[in-house]
DRENDRENLUM-628572 format. One record per atom (N, C-alpha, C): x, y, z; residue number from 0; atom name; residue in three letters; chain. Coordinates in steps of 0.1 Angstrom, whole numbers, plus 5000, padded with zeros to 4 digits. Atoms other than C-alpha are relative to their C-alpha. Layout:
<fikols>
u	v	w	nr	atom	rest	kette
X	Y	Z	NUM	CA	ALA	A
...
</fikols>
This chain:
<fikols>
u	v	w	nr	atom	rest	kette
5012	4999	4992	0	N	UNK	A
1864	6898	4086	0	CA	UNK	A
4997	5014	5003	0	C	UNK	A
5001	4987	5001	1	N	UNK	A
1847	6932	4089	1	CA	UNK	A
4994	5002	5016	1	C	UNK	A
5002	4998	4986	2	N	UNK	A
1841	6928	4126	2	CA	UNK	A
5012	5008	5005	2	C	UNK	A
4988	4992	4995	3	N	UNK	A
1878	6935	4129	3	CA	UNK	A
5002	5014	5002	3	C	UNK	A
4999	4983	5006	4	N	UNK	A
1870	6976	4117	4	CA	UNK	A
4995	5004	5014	4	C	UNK	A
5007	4991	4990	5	N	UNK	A
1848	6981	4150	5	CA	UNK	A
5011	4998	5011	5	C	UNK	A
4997	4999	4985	6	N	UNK	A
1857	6984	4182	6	CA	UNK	A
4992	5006	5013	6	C	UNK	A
5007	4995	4991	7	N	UNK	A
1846	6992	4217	7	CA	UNK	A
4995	5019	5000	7	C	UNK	A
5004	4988	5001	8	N	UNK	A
1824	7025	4218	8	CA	UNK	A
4995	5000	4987	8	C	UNK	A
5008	4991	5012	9	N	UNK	A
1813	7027	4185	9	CA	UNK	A
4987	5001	5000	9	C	UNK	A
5012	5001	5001	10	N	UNK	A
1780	7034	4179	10	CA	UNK	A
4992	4993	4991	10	C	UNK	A
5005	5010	5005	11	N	UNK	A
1750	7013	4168	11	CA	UNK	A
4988	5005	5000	11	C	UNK	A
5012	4997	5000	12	N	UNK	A
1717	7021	4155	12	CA	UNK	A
4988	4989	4995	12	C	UNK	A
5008	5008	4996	13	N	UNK	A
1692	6995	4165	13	CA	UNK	A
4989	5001	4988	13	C	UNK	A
5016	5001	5009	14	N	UNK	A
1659	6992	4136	14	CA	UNK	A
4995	4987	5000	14	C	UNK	A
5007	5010	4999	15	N	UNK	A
1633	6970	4143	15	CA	UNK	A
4995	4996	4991	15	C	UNK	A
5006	4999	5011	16	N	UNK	A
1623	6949	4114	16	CA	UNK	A
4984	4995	5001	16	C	UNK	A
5014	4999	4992	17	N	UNK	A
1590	6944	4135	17	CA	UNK	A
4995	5017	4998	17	C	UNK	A
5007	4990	5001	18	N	UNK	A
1573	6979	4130	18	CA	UNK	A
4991	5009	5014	18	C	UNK	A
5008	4994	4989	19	N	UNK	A
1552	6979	4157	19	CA	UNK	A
5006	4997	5017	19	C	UNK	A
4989	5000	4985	20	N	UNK	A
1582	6970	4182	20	CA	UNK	A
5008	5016	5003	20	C	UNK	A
4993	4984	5000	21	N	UNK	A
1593	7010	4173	21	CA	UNK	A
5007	5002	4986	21	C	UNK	A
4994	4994	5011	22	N	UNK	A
1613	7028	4149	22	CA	UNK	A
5017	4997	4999	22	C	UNK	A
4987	5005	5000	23	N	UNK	A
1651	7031	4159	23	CA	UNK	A
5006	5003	5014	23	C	UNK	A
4992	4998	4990	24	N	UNK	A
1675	7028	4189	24	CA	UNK	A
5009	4999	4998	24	C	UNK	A
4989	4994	4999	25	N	UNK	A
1709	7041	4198	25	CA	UNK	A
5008	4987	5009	25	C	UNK	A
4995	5010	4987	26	N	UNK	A
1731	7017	4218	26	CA	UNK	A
5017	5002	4993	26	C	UNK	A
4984	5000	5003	27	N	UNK	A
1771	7012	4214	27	CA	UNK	A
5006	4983	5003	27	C	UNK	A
4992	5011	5004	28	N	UNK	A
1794	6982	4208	28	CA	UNK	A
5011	5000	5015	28	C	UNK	A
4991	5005	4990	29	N	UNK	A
1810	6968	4241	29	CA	UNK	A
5010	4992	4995	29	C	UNK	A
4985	5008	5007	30	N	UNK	A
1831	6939	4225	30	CA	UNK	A
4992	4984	4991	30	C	UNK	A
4997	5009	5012	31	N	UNK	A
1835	6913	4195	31	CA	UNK	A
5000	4987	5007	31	C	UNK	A
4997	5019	4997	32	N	UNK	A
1829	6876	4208	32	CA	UNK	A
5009	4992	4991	32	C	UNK	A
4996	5005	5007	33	N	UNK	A
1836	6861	4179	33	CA	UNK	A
4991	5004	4982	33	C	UNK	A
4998	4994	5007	34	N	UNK	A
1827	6863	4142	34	CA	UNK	A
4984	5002	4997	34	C	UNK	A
5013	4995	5001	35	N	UNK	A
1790	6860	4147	35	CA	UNK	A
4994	5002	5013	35	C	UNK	A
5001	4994	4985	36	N	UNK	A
1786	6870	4185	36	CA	UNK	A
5001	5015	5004	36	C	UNK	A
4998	4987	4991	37	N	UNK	A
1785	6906	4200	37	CA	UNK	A
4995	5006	5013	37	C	UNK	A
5004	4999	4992	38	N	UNK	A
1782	6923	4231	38	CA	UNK	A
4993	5017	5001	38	C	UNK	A
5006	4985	5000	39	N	UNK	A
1761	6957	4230	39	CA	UNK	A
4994	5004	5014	39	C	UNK	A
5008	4994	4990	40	N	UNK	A
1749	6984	4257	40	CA	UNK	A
4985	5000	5001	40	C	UNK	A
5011	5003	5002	41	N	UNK	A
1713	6979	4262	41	CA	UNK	A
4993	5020	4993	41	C	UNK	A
4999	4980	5000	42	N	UNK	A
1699	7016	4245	42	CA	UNK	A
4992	5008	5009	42	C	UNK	A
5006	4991	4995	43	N	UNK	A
1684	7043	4262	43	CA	UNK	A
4988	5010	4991	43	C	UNK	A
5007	4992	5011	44	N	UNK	A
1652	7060	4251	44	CA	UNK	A
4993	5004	5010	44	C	UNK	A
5007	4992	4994	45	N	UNK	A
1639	7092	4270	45	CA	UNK	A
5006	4995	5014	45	C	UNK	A
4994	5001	4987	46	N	UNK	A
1655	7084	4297	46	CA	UNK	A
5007	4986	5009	46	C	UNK	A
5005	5006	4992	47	N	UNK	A
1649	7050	4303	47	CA	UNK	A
5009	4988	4995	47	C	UNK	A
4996	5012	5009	48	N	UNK	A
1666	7014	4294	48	CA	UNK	A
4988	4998	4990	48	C	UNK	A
5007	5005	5009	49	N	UNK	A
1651	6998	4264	49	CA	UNK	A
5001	4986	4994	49	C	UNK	A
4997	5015	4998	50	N	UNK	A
1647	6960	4266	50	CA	UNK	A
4996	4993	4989	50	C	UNK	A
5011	5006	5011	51	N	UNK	A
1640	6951	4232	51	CA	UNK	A
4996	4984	4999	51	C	UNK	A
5006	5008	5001	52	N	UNK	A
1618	6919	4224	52	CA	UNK	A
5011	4986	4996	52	C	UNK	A
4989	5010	5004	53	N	UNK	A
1645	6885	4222	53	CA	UNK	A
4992	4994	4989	53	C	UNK	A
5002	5011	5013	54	N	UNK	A
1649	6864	4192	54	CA	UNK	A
4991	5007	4988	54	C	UNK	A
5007	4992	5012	55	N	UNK	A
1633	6890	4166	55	CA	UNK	A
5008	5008	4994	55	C	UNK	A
4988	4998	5007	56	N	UNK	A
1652	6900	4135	56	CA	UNK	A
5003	5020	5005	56	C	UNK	A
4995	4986	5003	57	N	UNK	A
1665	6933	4134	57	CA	UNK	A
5013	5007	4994	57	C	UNK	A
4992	4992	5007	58	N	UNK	A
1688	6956	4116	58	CA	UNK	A
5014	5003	5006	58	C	UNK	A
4993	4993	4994	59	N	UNK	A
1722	6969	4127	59	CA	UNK	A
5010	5008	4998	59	C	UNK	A
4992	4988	5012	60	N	UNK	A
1741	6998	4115	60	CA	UNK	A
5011	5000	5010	60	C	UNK	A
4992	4997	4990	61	N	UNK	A
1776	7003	4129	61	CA	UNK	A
5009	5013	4993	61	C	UNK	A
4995	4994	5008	62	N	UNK	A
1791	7033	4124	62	CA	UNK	A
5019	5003	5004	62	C	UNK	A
4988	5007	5002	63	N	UNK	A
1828	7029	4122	63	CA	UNK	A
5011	5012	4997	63	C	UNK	A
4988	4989	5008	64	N	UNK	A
1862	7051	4116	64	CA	UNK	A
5002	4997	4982	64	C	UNK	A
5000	5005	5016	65	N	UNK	A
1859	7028	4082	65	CA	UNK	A
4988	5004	4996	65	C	UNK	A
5012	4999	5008	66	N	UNK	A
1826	7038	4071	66	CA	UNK	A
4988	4996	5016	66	C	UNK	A
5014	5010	4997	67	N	UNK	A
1790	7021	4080	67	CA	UNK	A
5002	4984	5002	67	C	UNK	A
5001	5016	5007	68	N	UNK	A
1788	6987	4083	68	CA	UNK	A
4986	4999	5007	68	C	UNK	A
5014	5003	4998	69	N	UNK	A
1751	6971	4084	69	CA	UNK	A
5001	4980	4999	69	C	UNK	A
5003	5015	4998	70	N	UNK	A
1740	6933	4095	70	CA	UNK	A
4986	5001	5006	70	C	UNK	A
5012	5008	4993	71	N	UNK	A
1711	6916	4105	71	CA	UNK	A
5006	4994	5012	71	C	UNK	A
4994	5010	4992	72	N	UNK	A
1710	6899	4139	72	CA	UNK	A
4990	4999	5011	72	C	UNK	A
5014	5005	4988	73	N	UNK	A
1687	6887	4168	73	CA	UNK	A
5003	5003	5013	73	C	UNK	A
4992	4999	4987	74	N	UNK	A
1691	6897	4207	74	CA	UNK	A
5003	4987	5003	74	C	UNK	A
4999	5012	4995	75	N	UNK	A
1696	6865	4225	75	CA	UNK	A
4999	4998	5017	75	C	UNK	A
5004	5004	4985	76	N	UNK	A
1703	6873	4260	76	CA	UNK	A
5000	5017	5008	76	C	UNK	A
4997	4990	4994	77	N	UNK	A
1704	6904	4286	77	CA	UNK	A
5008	4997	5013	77	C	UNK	A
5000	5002	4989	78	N	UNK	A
1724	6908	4312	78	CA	UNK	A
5011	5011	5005	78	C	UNK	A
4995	4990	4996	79	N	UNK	A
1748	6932	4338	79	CA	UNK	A
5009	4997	5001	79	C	UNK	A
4987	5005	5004	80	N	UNK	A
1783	6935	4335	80	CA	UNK	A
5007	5017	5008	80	C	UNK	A
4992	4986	4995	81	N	UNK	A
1804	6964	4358	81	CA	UNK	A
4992	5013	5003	81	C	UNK	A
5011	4986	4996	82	N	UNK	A
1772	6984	4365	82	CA	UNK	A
4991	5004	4989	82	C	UNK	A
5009	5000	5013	83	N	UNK	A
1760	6981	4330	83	CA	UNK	A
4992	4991	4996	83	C	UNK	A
5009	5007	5011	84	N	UNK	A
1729	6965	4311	84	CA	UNK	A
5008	4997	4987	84	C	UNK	A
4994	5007	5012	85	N	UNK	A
1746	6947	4285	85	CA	UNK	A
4986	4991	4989	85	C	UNK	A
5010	5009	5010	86	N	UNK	A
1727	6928	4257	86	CA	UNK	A
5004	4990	4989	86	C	UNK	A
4989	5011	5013	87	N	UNK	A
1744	6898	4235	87	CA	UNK	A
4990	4996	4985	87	C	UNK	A
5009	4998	5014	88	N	UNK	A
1732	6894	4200	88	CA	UNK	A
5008	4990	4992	88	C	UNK	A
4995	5009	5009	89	N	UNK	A
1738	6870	4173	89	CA	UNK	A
4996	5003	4987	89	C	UNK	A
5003	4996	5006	90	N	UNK	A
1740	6879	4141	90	CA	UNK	A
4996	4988	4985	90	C	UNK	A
5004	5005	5009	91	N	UNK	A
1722	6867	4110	91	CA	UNK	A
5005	4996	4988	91	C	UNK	A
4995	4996	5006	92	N	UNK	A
1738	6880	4086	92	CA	UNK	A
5015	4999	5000	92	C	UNK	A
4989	4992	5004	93	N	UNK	A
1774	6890	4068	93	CA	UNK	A
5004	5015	5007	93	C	UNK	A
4998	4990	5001	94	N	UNK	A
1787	6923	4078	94	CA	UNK	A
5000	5007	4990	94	C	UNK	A
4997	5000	5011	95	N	UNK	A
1786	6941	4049	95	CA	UNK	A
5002	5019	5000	95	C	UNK	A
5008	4989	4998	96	N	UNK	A
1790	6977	4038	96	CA	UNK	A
4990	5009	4998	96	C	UNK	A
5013	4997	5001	97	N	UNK	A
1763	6999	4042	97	CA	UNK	A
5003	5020	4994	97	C	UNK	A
5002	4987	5000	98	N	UNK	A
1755	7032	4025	98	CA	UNK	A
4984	5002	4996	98	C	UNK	A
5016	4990	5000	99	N	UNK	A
1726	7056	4037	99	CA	UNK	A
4993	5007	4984	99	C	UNK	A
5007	4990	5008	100	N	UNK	A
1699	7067	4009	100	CA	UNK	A
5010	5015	5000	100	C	UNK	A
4996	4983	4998	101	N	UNK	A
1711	7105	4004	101	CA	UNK	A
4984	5006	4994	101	C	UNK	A
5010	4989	5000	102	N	UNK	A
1687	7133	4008	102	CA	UNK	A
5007	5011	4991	102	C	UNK	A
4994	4993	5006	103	N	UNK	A
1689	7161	3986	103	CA	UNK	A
5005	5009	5011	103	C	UNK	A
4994	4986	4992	104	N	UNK	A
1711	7190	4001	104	CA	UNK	A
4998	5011	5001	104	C	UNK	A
4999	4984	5005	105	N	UNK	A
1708	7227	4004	105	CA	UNK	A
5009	5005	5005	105	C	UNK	A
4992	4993	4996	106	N	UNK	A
1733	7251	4006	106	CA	UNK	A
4997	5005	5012	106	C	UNK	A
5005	4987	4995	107	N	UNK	A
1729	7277	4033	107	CA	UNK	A
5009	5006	5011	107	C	UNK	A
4992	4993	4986	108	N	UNK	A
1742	7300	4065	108	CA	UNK	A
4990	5000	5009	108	C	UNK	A
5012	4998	4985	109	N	UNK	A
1720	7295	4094	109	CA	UNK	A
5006	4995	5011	109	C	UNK	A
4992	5003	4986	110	N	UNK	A
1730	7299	4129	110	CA	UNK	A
4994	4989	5005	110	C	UNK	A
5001	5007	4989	111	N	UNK	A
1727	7271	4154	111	CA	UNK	A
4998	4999	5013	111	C	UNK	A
4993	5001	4981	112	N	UNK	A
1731	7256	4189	112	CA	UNK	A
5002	4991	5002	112	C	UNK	A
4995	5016	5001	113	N	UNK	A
1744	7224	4197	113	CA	UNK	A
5010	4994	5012	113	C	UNK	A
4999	5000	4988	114	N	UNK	A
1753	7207	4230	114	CA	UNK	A
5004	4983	5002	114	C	UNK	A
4995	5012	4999	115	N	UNK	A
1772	7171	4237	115	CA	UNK	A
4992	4998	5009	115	C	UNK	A
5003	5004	4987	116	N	UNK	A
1749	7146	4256	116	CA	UNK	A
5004	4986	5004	116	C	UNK	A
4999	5015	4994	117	N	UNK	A
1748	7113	4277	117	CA	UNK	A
4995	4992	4995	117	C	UNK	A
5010	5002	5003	118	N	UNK	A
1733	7086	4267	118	CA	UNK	A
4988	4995	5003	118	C	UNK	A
5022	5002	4997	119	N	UNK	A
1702	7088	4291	119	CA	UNK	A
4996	5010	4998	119	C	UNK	A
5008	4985	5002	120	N	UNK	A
1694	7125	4281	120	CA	UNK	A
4990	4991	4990	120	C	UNK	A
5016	5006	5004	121	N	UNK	A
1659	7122	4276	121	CA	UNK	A
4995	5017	4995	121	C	UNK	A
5001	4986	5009	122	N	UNK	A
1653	7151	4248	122	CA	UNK	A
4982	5004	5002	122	C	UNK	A
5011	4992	4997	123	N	UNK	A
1619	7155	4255	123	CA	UNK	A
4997	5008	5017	123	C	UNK	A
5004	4993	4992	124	N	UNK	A
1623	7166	4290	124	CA	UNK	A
5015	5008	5002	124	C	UNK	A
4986	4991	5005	125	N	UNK	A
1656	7185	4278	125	CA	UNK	A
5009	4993	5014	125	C	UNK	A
4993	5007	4986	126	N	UNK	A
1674	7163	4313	126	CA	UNK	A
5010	4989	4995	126	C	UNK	A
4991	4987	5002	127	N	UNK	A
1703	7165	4316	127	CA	UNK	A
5005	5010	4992	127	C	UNK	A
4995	4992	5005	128	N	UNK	A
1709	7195	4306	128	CA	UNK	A
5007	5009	4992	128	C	UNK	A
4984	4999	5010	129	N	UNK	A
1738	7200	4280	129	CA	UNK	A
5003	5014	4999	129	C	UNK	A
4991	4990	5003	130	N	UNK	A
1758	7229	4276	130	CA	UNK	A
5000	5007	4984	130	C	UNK	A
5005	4993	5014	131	N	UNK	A
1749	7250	4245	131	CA	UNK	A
5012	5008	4993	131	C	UNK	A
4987	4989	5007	132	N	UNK	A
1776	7264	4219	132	CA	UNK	A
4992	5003	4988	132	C	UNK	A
5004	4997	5013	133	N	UNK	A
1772	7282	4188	133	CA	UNK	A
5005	4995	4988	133	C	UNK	A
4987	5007	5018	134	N	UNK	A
1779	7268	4147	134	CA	UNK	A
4992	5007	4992	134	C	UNK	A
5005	4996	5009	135	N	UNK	A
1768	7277	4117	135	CA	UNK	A
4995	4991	4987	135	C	UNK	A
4999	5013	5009	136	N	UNK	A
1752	7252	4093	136	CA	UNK	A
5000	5005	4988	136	C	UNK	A
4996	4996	5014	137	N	UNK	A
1762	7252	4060	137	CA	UNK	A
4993	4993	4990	137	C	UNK	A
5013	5001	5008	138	N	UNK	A
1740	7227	4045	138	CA	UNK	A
4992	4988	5008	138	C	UNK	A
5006	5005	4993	139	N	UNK	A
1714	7208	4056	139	CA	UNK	A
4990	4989	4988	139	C	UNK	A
5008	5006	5006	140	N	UNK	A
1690	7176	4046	140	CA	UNK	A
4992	4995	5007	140	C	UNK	A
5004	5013	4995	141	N	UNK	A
1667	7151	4057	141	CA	UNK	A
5005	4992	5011	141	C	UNK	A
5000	5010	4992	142	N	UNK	A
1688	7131	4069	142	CA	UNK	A
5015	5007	5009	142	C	UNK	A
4988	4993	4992	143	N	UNK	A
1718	7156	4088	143	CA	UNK	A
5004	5012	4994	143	C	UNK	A
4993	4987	5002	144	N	UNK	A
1739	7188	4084	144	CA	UNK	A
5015	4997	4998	144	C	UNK	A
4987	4999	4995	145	N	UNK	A
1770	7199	4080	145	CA	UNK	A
5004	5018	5003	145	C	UNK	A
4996	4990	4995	146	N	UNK	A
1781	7227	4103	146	CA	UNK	A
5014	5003	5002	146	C	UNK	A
4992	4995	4999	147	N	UNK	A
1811	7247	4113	147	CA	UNK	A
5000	5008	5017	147	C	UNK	A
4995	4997	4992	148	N	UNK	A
1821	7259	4147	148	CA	UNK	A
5012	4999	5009	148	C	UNK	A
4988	4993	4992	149	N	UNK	A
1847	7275	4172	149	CA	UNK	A
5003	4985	5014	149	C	UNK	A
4999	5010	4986	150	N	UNK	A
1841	7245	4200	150	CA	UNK	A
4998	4984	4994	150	C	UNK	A
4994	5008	5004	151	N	UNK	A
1855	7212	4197	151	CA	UNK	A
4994	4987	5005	151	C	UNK	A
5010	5010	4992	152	N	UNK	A
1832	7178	4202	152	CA	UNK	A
5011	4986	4991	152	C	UNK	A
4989	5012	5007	153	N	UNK	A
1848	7143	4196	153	CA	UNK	A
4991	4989	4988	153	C	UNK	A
5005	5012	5010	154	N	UNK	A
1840	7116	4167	154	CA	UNK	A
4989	4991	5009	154	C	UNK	A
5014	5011	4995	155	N	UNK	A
1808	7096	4174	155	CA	UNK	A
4992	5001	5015	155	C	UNK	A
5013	4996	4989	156	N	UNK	A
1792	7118	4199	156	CA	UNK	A
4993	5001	5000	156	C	UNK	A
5016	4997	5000	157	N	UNK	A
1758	7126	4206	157	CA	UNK	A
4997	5010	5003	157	C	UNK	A
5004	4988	5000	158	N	UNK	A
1745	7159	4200	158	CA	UNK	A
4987	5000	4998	158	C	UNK	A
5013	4993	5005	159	N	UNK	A
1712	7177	4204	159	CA	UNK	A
5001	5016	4997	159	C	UNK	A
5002	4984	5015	160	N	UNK	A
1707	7204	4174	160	CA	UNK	A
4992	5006	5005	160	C	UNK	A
5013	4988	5003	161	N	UNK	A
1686	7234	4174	161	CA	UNK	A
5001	5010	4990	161	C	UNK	A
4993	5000	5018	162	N	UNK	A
1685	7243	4139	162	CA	UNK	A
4981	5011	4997	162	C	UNK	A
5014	4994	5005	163	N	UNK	A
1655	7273	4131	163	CA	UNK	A
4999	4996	4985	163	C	UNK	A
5003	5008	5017	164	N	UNK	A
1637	7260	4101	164	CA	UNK	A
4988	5013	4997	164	C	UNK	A
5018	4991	5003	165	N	UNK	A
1611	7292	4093	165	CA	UNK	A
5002	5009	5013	165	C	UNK	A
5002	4998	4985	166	N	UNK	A
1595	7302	4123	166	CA	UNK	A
5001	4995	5012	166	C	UNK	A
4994	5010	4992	167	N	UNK	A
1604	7271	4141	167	CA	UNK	A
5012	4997	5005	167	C	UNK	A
4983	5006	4998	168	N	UNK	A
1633	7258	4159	168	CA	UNK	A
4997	4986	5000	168	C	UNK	A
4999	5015	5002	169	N	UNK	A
1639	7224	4147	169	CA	UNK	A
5008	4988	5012	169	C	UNK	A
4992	5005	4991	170	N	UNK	A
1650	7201	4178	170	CA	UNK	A
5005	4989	4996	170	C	UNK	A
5001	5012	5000	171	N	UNK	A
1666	7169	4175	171	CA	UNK	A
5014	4995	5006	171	C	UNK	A
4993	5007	4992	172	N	UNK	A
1692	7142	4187	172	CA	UNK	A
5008	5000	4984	172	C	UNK	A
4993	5005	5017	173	N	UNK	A
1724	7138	4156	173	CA	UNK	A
5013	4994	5005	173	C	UNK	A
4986	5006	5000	174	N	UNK	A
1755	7118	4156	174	CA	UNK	A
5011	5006	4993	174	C	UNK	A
4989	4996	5007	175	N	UNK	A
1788	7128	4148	175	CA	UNK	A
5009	4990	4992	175	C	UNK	A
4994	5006	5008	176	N	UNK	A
1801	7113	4117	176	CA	UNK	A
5015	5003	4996	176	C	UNK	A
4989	5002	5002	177	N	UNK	A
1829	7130	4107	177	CA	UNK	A
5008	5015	5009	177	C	UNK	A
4997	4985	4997	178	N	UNK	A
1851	7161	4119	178	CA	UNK	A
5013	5004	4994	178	C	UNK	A
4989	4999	5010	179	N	UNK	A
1874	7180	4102	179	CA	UNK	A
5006	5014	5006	179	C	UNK	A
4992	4989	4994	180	N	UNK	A
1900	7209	4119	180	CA	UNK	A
5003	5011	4986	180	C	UNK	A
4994	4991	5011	181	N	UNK	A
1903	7240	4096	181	CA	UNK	A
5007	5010	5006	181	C	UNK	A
4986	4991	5001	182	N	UNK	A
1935	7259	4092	182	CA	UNK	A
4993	5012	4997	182	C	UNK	A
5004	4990	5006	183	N	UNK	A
1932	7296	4088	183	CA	UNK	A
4988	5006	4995	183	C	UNK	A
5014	4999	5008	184	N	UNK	A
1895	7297	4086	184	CA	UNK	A
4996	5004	5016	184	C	UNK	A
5006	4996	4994	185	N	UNK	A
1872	7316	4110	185	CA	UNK	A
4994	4994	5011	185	C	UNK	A
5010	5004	4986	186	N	UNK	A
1856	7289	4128	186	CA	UNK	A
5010	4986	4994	186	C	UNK	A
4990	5009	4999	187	N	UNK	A
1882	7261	4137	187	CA	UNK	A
4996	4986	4995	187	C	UNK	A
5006	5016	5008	188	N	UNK	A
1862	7228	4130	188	CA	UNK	A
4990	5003	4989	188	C	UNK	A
5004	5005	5010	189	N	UNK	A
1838	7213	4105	189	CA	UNK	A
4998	4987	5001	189	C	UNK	A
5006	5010	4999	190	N	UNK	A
1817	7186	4111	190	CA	UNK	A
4988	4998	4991	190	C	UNK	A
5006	5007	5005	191	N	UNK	A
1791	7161	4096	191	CA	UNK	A
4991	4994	5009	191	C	UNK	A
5011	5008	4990	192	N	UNK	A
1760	7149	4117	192	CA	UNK	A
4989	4991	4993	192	C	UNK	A
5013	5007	5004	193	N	UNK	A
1731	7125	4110	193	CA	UNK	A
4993	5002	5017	193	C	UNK	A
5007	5000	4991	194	N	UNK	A
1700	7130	4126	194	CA	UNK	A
4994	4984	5005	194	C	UNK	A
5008	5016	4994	195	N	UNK	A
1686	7102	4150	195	CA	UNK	A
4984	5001	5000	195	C	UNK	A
5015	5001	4992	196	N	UNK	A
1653	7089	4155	196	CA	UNK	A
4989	5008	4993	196	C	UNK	A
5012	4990	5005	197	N	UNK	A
1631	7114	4132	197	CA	UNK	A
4993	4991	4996	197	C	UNK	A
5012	5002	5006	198	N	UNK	A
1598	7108	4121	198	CA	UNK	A
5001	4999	4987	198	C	UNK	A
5000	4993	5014	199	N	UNK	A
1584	7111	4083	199	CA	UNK	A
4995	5008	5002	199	C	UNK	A
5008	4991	4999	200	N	UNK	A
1566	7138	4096	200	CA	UNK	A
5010	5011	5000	200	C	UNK	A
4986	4995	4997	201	N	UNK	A
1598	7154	4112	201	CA	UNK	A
5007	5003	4982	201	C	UNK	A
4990	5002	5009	202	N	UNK	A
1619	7144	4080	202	CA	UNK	A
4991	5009	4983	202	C	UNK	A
5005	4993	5009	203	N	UNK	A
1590	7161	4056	203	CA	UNK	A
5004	5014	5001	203	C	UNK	A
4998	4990	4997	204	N	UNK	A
1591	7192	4075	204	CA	UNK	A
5016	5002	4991	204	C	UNK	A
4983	4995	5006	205	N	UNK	A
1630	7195	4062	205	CA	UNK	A
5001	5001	4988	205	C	UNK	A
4998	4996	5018	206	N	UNK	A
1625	7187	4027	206	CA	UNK	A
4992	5010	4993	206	C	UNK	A
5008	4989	5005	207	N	UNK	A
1601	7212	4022	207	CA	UNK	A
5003	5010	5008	207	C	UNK	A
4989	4991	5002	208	N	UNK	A
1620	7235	4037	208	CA	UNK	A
5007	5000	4992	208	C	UNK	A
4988	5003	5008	209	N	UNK	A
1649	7226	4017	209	CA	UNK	A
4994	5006	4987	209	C	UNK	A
5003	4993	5017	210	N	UNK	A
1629	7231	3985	210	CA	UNK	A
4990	5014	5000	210	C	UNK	A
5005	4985	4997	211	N	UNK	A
1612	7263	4000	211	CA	UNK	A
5011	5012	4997	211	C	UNK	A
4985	4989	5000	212	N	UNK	A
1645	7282	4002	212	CA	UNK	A
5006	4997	4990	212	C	UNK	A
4998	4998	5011	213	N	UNK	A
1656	7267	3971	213	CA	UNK	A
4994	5007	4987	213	C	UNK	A
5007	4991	5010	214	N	UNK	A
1627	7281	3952	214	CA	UNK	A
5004	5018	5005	214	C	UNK	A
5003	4982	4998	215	N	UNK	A
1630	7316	3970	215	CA	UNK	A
5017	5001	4993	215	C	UNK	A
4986	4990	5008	216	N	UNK	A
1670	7318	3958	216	CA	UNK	A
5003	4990	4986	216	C	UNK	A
4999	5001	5016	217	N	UNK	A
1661	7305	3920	217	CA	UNK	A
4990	5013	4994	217	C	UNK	A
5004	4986	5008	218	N	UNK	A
1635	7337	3920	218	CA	UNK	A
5010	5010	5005	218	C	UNK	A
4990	4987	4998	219	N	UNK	A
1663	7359	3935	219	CA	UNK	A
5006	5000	4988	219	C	UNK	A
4992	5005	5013	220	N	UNK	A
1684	7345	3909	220	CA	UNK	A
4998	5005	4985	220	C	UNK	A
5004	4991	5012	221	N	UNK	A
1659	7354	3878	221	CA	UNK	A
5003	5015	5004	221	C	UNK	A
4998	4983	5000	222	N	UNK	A
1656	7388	3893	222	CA	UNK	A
5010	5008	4995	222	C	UNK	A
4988	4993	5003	223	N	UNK	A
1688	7399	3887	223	CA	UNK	A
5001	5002	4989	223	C	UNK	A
</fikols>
């Protein structure tokens, strides 16, 4: 049973297969009823709970120390549990596993800034706060980065990026997928992030960057 891989805290990325119920929400895995039962945090968006619509299908990604796993499954009920919004769900589906599209990649060195938050930080009025460190991303796509820095964040947090794209600073919300400690290397970790919640508008801007900066170092490249 591939229920057994999660556990409490992991994270879960909500997609409506309604369209006009929204795009995607963030929420985490309270606990395993049984083999088609779960108990999830209700998610937060901008600040605020987010009560999605009962009995309508939707998506569910879980992201796991084993991978992704993805199911179908329907809310069923809400309710409060130890000071929390809770939300029970029944699922449709199999668990099965899931792998994301891949975006093309680019190499690169571009500085950062990057800051662990809650999850009621409400990124459009930057509240609360977070605490800013420096990294270095090394490559970047569409759909996440992978950077390098001196300060140390845990598996399946929630970070908000600031990633200059141009002239722009690119903002957004990204999960931490993987992290990796390096020996004898300059900057002690090495992480893996996906971005949350972008637009296609958002997600264009990046690939044309991406293939902006690839064209400019294939004419560096001839020049030589």
């Amino acid at each position: 049973m591939e229920q057994t891989k999660m556990k409490t805290g992991d994270r879960i990325e909500i997609m409506p297969r309604d369209k006009s119920i929204g795009k995607s929400y963030v929420s985490k895995l309270e606990q395993v009823i049984d083999e088609t039962t779960m108990d999830l945090h209700v998610p937060i968006a901008y600040g605020y709970l987010v009560k999605l619509p009962l009995e309508k299908p939707y998506s569910f990604i879980f992201y796991t120390e084993n991978g992704m796993m993805r199911t179908d499954a329907q809310i069923e009920s809400y309710f409060a549990e130890d000071g929390f919004q809770m939300m029970r769900i029944k699922l449709l589906t199999k668990t099965e596993r899931y792998q994301r599209r891949e975006y093309f990649r680019f190499d690169c060195s571009l500085p950062m800034k990057f800051g662990e938050v809650a999850e009621d930080y409400d990124i459009a009025r930057d509240k609360p706060t977070p605490d800013m460190f420096i990294g270095t991303v090394k490559n970047i796509s569409a759909g996440g980065v992978n950077f390098v820095s001196n300060h140390e964040i845990e598996m399946n947090a929630l970070v908000k990026c600031v990633i200059p794209l141009g002239e722009v600073d690119f903002l957004t919300l990204a999960h931490v997928l993987q992290r990796q400690e390096m020996r004898d290397a300059e900057q002690k970790f090495r992480y893996r992030v996906m971005f949350l919640d972008l637009t296609a508008l958002e997600k264009d801007k990046i690939v044309k960057y991406v293939f902006s900066e690839q064209r400019k170092a294939l004419r560096k490249n001839k020049e030589r």
